[in-house]
C-alpha positions as a Markdown table, in Angstrom:
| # | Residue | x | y | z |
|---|---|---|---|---|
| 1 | Unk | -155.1 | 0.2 | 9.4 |
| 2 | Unk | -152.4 | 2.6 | 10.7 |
| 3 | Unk | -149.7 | 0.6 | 13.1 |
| 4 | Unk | -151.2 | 2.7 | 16.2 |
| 5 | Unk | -154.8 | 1.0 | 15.2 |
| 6 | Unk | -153.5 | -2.8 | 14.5 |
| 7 | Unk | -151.0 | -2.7 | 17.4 |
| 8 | Unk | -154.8 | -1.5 | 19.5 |
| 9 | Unk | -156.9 | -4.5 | 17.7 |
| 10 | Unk | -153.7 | -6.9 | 18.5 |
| 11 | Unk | -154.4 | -6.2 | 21.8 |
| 12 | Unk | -158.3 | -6.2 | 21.8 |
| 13 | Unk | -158.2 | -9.6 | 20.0 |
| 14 | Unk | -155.6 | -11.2 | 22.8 |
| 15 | Unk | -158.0 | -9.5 | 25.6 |
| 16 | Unk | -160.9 | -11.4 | 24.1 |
| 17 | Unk | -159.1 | -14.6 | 23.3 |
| 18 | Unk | -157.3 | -14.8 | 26.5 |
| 19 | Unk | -160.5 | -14.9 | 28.8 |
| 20 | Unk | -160.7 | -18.6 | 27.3 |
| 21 | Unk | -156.8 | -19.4 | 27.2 |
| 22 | Unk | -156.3 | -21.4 | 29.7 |
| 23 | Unk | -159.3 | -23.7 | 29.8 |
| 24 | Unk | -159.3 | -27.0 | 28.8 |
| 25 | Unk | -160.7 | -27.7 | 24.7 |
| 26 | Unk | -164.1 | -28.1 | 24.8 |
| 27 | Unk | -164.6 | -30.4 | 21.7 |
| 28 | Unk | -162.6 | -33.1 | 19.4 |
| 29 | Unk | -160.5 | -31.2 | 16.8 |
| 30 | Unk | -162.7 | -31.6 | 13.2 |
| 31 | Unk | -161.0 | -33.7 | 10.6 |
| 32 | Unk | -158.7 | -32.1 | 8.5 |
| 33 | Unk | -160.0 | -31.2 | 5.3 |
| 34 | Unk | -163.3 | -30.1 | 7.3 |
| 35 | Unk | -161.1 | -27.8 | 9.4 |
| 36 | Unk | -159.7 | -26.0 | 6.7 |
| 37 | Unk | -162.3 | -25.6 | 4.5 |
| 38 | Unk | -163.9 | -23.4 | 8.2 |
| 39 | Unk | -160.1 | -22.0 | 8.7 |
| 40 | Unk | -159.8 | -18.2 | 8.6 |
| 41 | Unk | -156.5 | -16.4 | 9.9 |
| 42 | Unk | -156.8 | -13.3 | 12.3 |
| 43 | Unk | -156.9 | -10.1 | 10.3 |
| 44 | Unk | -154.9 | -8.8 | 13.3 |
| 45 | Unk | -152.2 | -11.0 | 13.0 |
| 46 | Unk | -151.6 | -9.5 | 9.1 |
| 47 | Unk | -151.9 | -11.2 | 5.6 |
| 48 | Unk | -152.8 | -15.3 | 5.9 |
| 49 | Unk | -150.8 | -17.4 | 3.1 |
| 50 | Unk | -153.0 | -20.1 | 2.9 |
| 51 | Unk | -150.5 | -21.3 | 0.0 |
| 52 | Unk | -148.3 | -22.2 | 3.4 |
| 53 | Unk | -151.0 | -24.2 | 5.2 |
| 54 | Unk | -150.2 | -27.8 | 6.4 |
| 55 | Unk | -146.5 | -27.3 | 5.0 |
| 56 | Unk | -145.0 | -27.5 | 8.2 |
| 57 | Unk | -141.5 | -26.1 | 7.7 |
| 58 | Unk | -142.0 | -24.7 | 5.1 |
| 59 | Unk | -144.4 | -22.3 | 6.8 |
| 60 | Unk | -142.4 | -21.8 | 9.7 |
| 61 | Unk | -138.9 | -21.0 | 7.4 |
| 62 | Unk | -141.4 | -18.7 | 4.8 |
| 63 | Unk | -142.8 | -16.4 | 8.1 |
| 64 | Unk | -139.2 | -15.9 | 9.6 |
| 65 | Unk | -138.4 | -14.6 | 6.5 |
| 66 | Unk | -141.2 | -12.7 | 5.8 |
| 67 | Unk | -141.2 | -11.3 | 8.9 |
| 68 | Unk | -144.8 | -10.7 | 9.5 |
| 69 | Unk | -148.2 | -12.4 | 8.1 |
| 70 | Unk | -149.4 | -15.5 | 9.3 |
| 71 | Unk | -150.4 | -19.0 | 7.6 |
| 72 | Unk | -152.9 | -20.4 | 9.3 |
| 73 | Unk | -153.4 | -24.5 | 9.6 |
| 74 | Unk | -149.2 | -24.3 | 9.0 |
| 75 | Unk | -149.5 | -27.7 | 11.1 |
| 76 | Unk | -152.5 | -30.1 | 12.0 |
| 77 | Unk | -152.7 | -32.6 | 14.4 |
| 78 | Unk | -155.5 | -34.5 | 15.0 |
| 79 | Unk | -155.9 | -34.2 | 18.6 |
| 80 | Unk | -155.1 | -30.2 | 18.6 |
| 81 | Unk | -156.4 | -29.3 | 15.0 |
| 82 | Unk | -154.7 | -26.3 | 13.2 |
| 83 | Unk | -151.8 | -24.4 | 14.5 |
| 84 | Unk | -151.1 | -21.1 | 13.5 |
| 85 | Unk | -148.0 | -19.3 | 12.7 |
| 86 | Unk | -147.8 | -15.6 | 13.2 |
| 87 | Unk | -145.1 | -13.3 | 13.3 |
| 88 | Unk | -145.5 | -9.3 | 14.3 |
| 89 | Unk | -143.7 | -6.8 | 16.2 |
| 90 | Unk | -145.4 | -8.1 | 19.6 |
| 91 | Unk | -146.3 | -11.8 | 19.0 |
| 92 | Unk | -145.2 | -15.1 | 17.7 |
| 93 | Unk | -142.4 | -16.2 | 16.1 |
| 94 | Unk | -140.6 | -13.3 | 16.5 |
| 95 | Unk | -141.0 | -14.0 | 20.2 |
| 96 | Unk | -139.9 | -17.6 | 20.1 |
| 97 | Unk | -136.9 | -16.7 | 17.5 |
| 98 | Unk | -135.8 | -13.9 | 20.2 |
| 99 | Unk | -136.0 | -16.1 | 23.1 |
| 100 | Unk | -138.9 | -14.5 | 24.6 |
| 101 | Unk | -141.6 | -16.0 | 26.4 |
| 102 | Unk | -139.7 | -18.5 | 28.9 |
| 103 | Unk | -141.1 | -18.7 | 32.2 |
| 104 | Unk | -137.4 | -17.9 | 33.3 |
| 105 | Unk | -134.2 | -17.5 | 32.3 |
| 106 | Unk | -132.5 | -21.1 | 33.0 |
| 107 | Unk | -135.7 | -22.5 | 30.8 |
| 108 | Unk | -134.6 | -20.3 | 28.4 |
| 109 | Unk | -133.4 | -22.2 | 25.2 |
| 110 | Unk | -130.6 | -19.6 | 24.3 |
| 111 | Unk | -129.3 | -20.2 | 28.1 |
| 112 | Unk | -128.0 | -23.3 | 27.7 |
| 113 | Unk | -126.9 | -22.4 | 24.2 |
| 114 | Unk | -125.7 | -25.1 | 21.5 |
| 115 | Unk | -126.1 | -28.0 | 23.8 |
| 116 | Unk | -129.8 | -27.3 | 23.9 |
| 117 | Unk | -129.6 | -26.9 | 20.3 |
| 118 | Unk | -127.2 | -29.6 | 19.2 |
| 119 | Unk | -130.0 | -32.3 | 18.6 |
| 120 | Unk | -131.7 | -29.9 | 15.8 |
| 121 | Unk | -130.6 | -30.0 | 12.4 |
| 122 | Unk | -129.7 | -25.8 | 10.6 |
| 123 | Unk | -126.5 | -24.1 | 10.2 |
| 124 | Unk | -127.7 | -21.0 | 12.1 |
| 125 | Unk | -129.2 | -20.7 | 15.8 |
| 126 | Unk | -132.4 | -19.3 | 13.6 |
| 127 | Unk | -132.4 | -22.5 | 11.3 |
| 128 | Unk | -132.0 | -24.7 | 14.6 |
| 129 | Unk | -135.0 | -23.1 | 16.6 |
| 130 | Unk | -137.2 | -23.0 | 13.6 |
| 131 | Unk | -136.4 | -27.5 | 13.0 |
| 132 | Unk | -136.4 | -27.3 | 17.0 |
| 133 | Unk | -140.2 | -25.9 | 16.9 |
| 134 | Unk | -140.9 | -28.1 | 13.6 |
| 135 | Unk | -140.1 | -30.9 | 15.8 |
| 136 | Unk | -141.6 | -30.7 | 18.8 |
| 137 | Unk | -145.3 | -29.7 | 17.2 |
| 138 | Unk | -144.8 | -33.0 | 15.1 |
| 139 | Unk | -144.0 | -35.5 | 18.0 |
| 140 | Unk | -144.4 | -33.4 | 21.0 |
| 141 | Unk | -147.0 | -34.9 | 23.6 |
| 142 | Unk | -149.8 | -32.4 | 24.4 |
| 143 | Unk | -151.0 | -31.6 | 27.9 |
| 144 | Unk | -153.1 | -29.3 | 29.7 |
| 145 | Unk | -150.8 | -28.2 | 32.9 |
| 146 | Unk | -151.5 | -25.7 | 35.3 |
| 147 | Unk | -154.2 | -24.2 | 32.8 |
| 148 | Unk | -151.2 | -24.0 | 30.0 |
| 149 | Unk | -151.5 | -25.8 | 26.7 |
| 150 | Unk | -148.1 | -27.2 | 26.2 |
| 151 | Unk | -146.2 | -29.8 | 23.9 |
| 152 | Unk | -143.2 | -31.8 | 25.6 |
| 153 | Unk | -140.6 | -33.4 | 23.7 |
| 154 | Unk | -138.2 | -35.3 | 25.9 |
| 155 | Unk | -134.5 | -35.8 | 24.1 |
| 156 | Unk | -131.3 | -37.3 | 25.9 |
| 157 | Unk | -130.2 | -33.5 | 26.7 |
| 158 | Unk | -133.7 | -32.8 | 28.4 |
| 159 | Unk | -137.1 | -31.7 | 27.8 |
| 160 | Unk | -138.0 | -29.3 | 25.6 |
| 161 | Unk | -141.8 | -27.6 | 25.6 |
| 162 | Unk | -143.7 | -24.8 | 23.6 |
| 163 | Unk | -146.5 | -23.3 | 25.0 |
| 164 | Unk | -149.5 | -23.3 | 22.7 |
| 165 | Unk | -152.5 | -20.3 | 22.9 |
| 166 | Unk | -155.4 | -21.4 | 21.8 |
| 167 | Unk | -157.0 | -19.2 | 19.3 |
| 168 | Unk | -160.1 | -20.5 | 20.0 |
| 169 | Unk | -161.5 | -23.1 | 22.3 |
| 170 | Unk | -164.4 | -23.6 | 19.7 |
| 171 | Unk | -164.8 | -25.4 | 16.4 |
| 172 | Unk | -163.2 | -24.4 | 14.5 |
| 173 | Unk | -160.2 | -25.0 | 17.0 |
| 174 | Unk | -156.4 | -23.7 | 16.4 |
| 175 | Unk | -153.6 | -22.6 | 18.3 |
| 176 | Unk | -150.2 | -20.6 | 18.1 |
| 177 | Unk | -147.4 | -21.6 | 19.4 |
| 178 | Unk | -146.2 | -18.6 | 22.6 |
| 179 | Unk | -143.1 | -19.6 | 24.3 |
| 180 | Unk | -140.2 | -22.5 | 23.9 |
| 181 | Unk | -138.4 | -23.9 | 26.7 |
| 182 | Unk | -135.4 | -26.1 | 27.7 |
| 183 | Unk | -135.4 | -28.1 | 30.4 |
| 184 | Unk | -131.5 | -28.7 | 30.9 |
| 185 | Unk | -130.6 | -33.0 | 32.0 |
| 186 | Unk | -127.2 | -32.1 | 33.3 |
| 187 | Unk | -124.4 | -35.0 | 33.2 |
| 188 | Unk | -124.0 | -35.3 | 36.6 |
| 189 | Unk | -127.1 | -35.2 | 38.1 |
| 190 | Unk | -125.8 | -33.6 | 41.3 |
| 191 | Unk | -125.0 | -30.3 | 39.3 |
| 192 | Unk | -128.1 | -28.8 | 38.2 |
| 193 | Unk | -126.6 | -26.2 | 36.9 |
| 194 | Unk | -124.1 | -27.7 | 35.3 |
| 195 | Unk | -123.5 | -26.4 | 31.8 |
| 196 | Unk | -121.6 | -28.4 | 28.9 |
């Protein structure tokens, strides 16, 4: 495919997908090993190294690198099922690594800048955000809210969420994580705005 017809089928396959987005999962995740024997990545979203899938981390770290491809089932959780990582031009990682996606700016992570990412292991803002997501999609509680799929992880500093679209609402079910917020807990609670 030329970029001019992937960037097209990108956005023919987020069209389609996106009429289901925000509805509630219709079924129980499958177990595991049934899931990813059904698994398939989304030729749209470029190459799938299944060599990644279930490594967590690992996956995340190998597609910021890479800079495009995807791994599906890079994490399962037994009430979600797979989630996907993807990075392109237009989507994914390389949204949540660029700060994109925030509902506004103050929930921005990069707004409140190392204090939001103090708690996360990494040497670089990239290595912090990638344990930051690692993190919340391991111990983050899920919730549908306001027709939004999210995952809350709530640290001494504040809350931080991701946003999860649902690839499909179906068996096989899986997701890929869209936006990451912080929700700032200030010191004095008087000041919210105050920064550290």
């Amino acid at each position: 495919m030329s970029p001019e017809e992937l960037a097209k089928a990108q956005e023919e396959t987020f069209a389609e997908l996106g009429k289901n987005a925000f509805k509630p999962l219709s079924t129980t995740p499958l177990a595991k090993e049934q899931l990813f024997k059904e698994l398939n990545g989304y030729k749209h979203f470029g190459h799938d190294f299944t060599e990644y899938r279930d490594k967590g981390l690992k996956a995340l770290e190998f597609i910021a690198k890479k800079k495009h491809g995807q791994v599906s089932g890079a994490y399962y959780r037994a009430d979600l099922g797979a989630i996907d990582i993807s990075n392109n031009t237009q989507r994914g990682l390389v949204d949540l690594l660029a700060g994109r996606g925030a509902s506004d700016v103050e929930n921005n992570i990069y707004y409140w800048g190392k204090p939001a990412l103090e708690p996360f292991e990494g040497n670089t803002t990239q290595e912090k955000v990638l344990h930051a997501l690692d993190r919340i999609l391991k111990e983050g509680t899920y919730r549908l809210e306001q027709g939004q799929h999210i995952l809350s992880l709530e640290l001494d500093n504040g809350v931080y969420q991701l946003q999860l679209f649902p690839l499909s609402l179906e068996q096989p079910s899986h997701f890929y994580p869209m936006s990451l917020q912080h929700h700032h807990r200030p010191k004095n609670p008087d000041s919210p705005m105050e920064r550290d």
